[in-house]
C-alpha positions in Angstrom: 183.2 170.3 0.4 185.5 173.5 0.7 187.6 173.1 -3.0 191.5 174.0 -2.5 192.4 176.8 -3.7 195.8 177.8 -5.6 198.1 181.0 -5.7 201.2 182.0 -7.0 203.0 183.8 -4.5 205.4 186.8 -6.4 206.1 189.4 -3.6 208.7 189.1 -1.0 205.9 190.9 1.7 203.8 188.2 0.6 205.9 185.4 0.8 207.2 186.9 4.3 203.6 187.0 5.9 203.7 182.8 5.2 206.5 182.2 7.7 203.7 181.0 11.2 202.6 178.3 8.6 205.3 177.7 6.6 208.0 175.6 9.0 205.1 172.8 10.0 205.3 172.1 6.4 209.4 171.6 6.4 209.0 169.5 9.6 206.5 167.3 8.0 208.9 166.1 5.1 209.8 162.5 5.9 214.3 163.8 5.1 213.4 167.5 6.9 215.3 170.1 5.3 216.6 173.0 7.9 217.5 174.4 3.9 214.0 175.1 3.6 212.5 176.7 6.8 211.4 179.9 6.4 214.0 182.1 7.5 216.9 180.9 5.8 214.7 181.2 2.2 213.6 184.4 3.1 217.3 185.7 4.1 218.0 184.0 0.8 215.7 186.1 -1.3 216.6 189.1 0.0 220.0 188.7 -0.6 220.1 187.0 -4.1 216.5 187.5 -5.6 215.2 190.2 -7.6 211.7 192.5 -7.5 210.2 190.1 -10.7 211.3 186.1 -10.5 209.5 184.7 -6.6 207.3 182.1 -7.9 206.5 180.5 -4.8 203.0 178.2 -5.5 200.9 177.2 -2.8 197.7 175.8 -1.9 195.1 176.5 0.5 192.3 174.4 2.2 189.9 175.9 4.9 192.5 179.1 4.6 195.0 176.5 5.8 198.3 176.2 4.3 198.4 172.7 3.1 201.5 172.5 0.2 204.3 174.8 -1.2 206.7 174.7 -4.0 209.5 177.2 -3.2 210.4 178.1 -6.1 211.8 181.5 -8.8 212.7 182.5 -12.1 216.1 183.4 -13.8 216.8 184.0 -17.5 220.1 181.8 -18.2 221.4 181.0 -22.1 218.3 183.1 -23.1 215.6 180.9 -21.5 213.8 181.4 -18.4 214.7 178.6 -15.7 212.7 177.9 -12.5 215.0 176.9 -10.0 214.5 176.2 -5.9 214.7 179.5 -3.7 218.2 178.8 -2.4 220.0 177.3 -5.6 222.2 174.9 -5.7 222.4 175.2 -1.9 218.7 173.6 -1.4 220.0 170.1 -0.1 216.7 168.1 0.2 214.7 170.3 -1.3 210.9 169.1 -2.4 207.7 170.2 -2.4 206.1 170.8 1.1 202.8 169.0 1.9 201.2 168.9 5.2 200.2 165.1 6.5 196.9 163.8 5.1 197.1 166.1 1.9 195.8 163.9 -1.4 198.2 163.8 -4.3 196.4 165.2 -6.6 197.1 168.9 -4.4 200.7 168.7 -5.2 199.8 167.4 -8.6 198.0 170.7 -8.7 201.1 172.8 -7.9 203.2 171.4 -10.3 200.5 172.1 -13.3 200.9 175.7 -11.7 204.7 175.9 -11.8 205.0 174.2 -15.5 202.2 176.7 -16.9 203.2 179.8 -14.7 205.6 180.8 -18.2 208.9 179.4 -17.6 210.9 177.5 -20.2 211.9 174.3 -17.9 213.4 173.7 -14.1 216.7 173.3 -12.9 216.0 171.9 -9.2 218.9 170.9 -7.0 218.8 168.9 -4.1 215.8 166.4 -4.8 215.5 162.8 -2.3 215.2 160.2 -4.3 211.4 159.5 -3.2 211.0 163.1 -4.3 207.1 163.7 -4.1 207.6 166.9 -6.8 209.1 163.7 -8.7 205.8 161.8 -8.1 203.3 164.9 -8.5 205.2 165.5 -12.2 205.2 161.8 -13.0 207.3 161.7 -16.3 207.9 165.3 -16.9 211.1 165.2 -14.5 214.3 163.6 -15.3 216.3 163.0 -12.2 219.8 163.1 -12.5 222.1 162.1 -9.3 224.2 164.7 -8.5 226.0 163.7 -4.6 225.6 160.6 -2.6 224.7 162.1 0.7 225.7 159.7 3.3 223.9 158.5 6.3 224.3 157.0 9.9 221.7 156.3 12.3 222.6 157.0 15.4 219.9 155.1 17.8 222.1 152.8 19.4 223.9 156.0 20.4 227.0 157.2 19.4 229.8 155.7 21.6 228.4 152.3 20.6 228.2 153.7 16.8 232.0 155.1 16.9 233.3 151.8 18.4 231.4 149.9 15.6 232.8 151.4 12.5 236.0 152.4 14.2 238.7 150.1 14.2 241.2 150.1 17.3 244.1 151.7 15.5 241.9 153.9 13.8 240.0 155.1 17.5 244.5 155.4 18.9 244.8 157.3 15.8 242.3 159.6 16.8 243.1 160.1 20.4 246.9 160.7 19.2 245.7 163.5 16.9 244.0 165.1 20.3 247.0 164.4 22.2 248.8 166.0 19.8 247.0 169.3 19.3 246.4 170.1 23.0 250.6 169.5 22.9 250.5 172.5 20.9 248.8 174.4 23.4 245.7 174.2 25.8 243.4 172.5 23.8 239.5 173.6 23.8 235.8 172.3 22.1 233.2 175.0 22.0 229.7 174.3 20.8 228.1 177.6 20.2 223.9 177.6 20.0 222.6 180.8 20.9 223.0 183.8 18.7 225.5 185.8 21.0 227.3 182.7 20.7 226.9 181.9 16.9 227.8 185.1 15.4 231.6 185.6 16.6 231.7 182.2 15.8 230.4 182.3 12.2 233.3 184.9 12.0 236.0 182.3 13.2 234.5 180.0 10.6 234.7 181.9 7.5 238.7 182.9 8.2 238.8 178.8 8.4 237.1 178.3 5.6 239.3 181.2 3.5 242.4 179.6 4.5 240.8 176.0 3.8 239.6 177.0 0.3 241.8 179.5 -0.4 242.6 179.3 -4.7 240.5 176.2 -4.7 236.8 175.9 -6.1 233.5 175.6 -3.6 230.2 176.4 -4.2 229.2 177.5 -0.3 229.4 181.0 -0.6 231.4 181.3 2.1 234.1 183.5 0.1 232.1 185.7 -1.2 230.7 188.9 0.0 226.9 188.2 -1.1 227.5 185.0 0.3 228.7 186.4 4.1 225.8 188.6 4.0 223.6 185.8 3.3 224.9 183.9 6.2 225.3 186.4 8.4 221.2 187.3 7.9 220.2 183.1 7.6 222.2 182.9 11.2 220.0 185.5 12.8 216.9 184.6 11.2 217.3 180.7 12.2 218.6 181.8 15.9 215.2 181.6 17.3 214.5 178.3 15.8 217.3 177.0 18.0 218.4 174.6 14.8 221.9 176.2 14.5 225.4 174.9 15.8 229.6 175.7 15.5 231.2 173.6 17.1 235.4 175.7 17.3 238.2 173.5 18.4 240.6 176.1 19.8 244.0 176.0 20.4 245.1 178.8 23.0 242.1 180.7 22.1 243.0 180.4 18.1 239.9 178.7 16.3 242.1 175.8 14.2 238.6 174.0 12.8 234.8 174.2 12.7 231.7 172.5 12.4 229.1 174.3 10.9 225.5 172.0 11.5 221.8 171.8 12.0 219.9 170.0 14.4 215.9 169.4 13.5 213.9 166.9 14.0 216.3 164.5 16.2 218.4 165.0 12.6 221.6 166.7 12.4 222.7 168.1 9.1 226.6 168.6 8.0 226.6 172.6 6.3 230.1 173.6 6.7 233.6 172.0 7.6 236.9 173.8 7.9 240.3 173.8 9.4 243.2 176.0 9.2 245.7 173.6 6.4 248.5 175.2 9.4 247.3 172.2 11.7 246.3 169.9 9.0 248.8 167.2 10.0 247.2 166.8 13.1 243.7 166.4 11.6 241.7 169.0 13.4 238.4 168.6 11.1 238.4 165.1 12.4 238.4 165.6 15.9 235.7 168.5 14.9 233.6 166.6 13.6 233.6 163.6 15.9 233.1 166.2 18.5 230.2 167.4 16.5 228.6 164.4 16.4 229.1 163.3 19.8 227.5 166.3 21.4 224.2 166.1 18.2 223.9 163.0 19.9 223.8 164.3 23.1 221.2 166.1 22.3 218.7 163.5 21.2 219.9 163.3 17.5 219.2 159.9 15.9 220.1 160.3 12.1 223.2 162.1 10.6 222.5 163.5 7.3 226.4 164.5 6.1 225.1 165.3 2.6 227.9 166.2 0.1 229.7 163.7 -1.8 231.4 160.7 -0.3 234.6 161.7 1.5 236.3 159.6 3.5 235.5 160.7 6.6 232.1 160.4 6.1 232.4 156.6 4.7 234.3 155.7 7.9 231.2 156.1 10.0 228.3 155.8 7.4 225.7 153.7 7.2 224.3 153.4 3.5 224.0 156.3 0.7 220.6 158.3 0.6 221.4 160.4 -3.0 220.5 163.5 -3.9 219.4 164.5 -7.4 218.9 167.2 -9.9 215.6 167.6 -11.1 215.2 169.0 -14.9 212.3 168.9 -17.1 208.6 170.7 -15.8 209.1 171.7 -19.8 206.6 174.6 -20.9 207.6 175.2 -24.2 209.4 174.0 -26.7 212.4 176.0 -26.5 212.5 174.3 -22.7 212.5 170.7 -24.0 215.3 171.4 -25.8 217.0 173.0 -23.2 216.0 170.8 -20.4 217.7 168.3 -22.8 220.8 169.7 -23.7 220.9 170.2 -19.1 220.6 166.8 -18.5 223.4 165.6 -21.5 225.9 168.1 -19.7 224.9 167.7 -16.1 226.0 163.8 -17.4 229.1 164.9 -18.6 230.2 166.5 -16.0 229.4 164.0 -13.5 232.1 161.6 -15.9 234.5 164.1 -15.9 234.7 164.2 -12.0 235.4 160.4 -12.0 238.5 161.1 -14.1 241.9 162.8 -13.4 240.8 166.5 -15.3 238.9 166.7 -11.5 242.6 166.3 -9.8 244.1 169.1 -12.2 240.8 171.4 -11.6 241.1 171.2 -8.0 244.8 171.0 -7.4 246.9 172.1 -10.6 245.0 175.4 -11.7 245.5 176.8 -8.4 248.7 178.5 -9.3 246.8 180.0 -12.0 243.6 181.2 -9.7 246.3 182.8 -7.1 247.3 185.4 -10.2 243.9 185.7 -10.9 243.4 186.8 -7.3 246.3 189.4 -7.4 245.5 190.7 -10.6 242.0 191.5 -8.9 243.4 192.3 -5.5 
């Protein structure tokens, strides 16, 4: 019988040559990430890695790859921390095990990972049947982080909007249309190639200035590394076919965008914006019901919106699907303790967001974080 065999993967090159295999793995998760194919965690590394912390673990049968663990290091308060290649942007990530694989493989990875000479993990992003979760068994605390809404779409979608729509809320909507194409002739665009995607990625970043302008978010959009990240993801992913924008346009002038996936008959909310100019007439909305209408156009069955629960996601959602943070894989004493002191203020802050200090961080310190900006302007 032909034993597995397990490596620990530390070189970019090397990571790079895994990419033919790599995707069937993503594809067989039973919540798919598109946050986890190949491309977009290689465009990752290259833009926010460094030469000495990959630590990607995998394991071969047969010279097949049959798991992954996508992981790297980072020193932070003095300890090293393994962490998901992509960060806190790794929405669903796990570990990746082809169909048929036993559990003691991944079981195997995760021995690798806690003795490869890191203090503890910090991993973002976990499902709550999270089979690194299982493969640790008690050395992972999971901690939920965003409730990641859900809606199935197989009755399909006009039978799904009229269901968890009321009438005045479906008028509302159609006034909001009525009202924008008043302002000037009114167009949807859903770009998918990469001719297509690019100038639109443009359009959505000036949305999403002007949407988050002074306030905080963690996409990266506003920042340079992050651009560059997104501009290389967007080009990596283009042959995939995964990638959407859907622009609502308004004489030509982009005035919202929906930034999604589409993989495995699964569409996945990434990026939402709209210029606050139009926000009375609630451009975002009719983006994303667009959005979702054409997904399910094109054979898309499940809506993962991800993210916390906003209301425009709870309108049409079915039930919560939670994502969690994932700290413990302790290798050292100093990690136990630190992989402790995580979880008490991951807790913490999840309290303080249910209480009004979230209003003033979001709202009230933006004068303050506009004269931050000049001052650095």
């Amino acid at each position: 019988m032909t034993e597995t065999t397990i490596e620990t993967i530390t070189d970019a090159g090397a990571f790079a040559a895994l990419a033919p295999e790599w995707d069937g793995l993503v594809r067989a998760m039973p919540r798919p990430s598109p946050f986890l194919l190949h491309p977009w965690l290689l465009a990752w590394w290259h833009e926010h890695g460094d030469r000495t912390g990959l630590r990607v673990h995998v394991a071969r049968r047969d010279g097949r790859l049959e798991a992954a663990l996508p992981l790297y290091m980072r020193r932070r308060g003095g300890l090293r921390v393994l962490r998901f290649i992509g960060g806190d942007a790794s929405a669903l990530a796990d570990l990746l095990v082809a169909d048929g694989t036993p559990p003691a493989v991944g079981e195997q990875l995760v021995a690798r990972a806690t003795r490869d000479g890191g203090d503890f993990a910090d991993l973002f992003g976990l499902p709550a049947h999270s089979r690194l979760a299982a493969a640790a068994r008690t050395g992972l605390t999971l901690v939920p982080r965003v409730e990641a809404p859900v809606v199935d779409l197989d009755p399909g979608w006009a039978e799904v909007y009229r269901e968890r729509t009321s009438a005045k809320r479906r008028s509302l909507h159609r006034r909001r249309r009525r009202q924008l194409a008043g302002l000037g002739a009114l167009s949807i665009e859903v770009a998918g190639t990469l001719g297509e995607l690019e100038p639109a990625l443009e359009a959505a970043f000036v949305l999403h200035e002007a949407r988050w302008r002074d306030r905080p978010e963690a996409s990266g959009f506003a920042t340079p590394a992050g651009r560059s990240f997104h501009r290389a993801a967007l080009r990596a992913l283009a042959p995939l076919g995964v990638a959407r924008i859907l622009l609502v346009r308004v004489d030509g002038r982009p005035v919202a965008c929906n930034y999604y996936f589409v993989l495995c008959e699964r569409m996945y909310f990434h990026e939402l914006a709209f210029d606050p100019e139009f926000a009375r007439f609630s451009p975002g909305q009719v983006a994303t019901l667009d959005a979702l209408e054409s997904a399910a156009a094109e054979g898309v069955r499940r809506v993962e919106f991800l993210g916390g629960a906003e209301r425009y996601k709870l309108e049409l959602a079915d039930r919560f699907e939670p994502l969690y943070q994932g700290l413990g894989l302790a290798g050292t004493r100093r990690g136990r303790a630190g992989a402790s002191a995580r979880v008490a203020a991951v807790g913490l802050r999840r309290r303080l967001k249910r209480t009004r200090l979230r209003r003033v961080y979001y709202d009230h310190l933006a004068p303050a974080r506009r004269a931050i900006r000049r001052l650095r302007s």
